[in-house]
C-alpha positions in Angstrom: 48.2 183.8 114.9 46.5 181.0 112.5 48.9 181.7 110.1 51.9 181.1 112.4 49.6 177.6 113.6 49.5 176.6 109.6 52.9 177.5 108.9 53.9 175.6 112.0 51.9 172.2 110.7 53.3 172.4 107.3 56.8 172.9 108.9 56.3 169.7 110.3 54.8 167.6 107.7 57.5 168.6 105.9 59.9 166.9 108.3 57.7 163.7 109.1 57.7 163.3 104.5 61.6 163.5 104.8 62.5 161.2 107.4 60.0 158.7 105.8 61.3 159.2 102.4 65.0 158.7 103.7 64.1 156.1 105.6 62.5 154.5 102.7 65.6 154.9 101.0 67.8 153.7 103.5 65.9 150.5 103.8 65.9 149.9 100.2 69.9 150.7 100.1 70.1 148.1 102.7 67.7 145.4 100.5 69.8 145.8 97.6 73.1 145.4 99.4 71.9 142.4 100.7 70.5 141.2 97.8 74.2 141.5 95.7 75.7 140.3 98.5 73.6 137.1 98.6 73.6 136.9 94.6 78.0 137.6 94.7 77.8 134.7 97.7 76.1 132.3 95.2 77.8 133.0 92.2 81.3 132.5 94.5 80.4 129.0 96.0 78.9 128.2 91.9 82.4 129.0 91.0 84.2 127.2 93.7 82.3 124.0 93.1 82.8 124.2 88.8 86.6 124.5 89.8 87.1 121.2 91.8 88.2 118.5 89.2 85.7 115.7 89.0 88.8 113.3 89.3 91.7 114.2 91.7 94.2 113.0 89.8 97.1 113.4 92.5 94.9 110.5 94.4 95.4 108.1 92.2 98.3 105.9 93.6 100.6 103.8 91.3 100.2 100.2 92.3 104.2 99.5 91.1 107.0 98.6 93.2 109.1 101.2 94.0 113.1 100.2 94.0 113.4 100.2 97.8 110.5 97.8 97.7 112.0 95.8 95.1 115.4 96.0 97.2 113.5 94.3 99.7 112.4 91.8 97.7 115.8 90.8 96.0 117.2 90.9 100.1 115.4 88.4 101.1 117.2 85.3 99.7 120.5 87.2 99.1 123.0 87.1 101.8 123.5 91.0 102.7 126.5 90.6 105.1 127.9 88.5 101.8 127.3 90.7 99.2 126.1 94.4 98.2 122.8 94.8 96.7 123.4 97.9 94.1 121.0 100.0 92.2 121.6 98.9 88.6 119.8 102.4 87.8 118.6 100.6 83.9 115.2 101.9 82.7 114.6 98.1 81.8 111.1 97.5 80.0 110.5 94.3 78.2 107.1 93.5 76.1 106.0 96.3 78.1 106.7 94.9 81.7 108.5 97.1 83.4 111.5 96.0 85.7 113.9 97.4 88.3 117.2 96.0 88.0 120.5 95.5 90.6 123.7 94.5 90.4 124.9 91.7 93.1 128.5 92.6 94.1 131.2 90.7 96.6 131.3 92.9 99.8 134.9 91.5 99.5 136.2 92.9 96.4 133.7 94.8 95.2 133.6 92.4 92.0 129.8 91.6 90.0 128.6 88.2 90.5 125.5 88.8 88.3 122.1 90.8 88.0 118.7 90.6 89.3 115.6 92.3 87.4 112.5 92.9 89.3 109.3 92.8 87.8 107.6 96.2 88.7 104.2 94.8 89.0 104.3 91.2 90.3 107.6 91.2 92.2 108.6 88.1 90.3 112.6 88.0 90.0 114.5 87.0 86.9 118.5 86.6 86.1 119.4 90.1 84.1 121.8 89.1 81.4 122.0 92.6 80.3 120.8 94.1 76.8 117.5 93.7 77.5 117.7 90.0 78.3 116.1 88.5 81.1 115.3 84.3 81.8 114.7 82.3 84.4 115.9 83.4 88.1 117.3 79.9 88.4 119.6 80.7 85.9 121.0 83.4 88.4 124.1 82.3 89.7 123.5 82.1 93.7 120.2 80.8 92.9 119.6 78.2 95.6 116.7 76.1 95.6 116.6 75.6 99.7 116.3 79.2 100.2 114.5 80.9 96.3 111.6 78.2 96.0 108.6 80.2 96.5 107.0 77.0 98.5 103.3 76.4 98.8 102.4 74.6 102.0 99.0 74.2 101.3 96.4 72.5 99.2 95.6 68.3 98.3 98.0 66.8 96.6 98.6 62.5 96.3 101.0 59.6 95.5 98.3 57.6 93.6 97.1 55.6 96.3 96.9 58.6 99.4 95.7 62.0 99.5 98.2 64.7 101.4 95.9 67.5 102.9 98.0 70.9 103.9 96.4 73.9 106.3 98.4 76.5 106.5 98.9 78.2 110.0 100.7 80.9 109.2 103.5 81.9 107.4 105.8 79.8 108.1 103.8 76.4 109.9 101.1 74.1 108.5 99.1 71.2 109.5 99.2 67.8 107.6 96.7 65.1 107.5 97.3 61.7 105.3 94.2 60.2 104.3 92.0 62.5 106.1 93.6 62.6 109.7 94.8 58.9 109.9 98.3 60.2 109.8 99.1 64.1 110.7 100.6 66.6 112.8 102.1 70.1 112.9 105.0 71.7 110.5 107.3 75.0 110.7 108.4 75.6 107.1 112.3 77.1 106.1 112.7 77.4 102.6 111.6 74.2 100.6 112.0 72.5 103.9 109.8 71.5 106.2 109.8 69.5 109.7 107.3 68.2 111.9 107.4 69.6 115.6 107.3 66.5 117.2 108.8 63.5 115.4 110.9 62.8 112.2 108.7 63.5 109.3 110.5 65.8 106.9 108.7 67.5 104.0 110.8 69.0 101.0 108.7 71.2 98.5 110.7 70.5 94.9 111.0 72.9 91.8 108.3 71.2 90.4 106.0 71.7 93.1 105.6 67.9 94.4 106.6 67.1 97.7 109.1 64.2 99.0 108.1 63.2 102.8 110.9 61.5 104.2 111.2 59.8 107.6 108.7 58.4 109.6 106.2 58.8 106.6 107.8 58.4 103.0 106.0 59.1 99.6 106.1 62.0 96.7 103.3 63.9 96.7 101.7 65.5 93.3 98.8 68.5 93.0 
């Protein structure tokens, strides 16, 4: 009977050492897995950070015109319903300026009347003469003066004996004061031209960059 007792309890130990060595080794299974899993978790986010450039070059964005743009800009003192404004498609670069270039055509008959280059970074226009030949866009043969000066309405400026003040409004209006307010009013600007709101005072800007007043007030102005 007391062997059956002692068989009985080692029986049993035996079974209470198993489970606790299994469940030793379970638990230390389940540590390691987490462990490679944490150690593969860092060594993937490492990699993912190494991989992203330290400059992202596609975010750099080219400050040239495009054509369209400079389109736009050559459309703004040509008369569209006139003439066509076509895509001279020349790779034009000149003392490494870069310009887009178009050919100005009758709407009529389809004939040239001239070219336009662009400059790609400042938007400045120039008469193309082709062959890598550009010069002044006054030169350009509908070049007019009342509608291509690039007029500034503001600033000091004086005839020798009175000083011309001009605050602009907007884009297109200014206010004028002679000798600090004694004589001024209100301008909208067209072109060179400009006229005061309310009585005959007429200021043209000229290609030099003085300005005649004519009318009620008369003088030439000078920066």
């Amino acid at each position: 009977m007391k062997k059956n007792i002692v068989s009985a309890l080692l029986a049993l130990t035996c079974v209470f050492s198993m489970t606790a060595c299994n469940k030793t080794k379970t638990d230390a299974s389940s540590s390691e897995t987490e462990s490679k899993t944490s150690i593969q978790s860092e060594i993937g986010s490492s990699t993912s950070a190494s991989t992203q450039p330290e400059n992202n070059q596609d975010a750099i964005v080219s400050n040239e015109l495009s054509v369209s743009e400079a389109r736009d800009i050559v459309a703004e003192t040509i008369d569209t319903n006139t003439y066509l404004i076509l895509d001279g498609k020349t790779n034009l670069e000149i003392d490494s300026n870069k310009y887009h270039t178009f050919i100005i055509a009758n709407k009529s008959d389809n004939k040239a009347v001239g070219q336009i280059a662009v400059d790609c970074k400042t938007g400045e226009k120039f008469n193309y003469k082709g062959e890598n030949t550009i010069e002044d866009y006054s030169n350009f043969k509908l070049y007019d003066p009342k509608v291509d000066i690039q007029a500034s309405w503001e600033g000091i400026l004086t005839d020798g004996t009175r000083t011309l003040e001009l605050l602009p409004m907007d884009d297109k209006s200014f206010e004028y004061m002679i000798d600090d307010g004694e004589d001024s009013g209100i301008a909208q600007a067209t072109g060179n031209t400009a006229k005061d709101i309310s009585r005959d005072v007429t200021f043209t800007y000229g290609e030099d960059g003085s300005i005649t007043i004519s009318g009620e007030i008369t003088g030439v102005f000078t920066r």
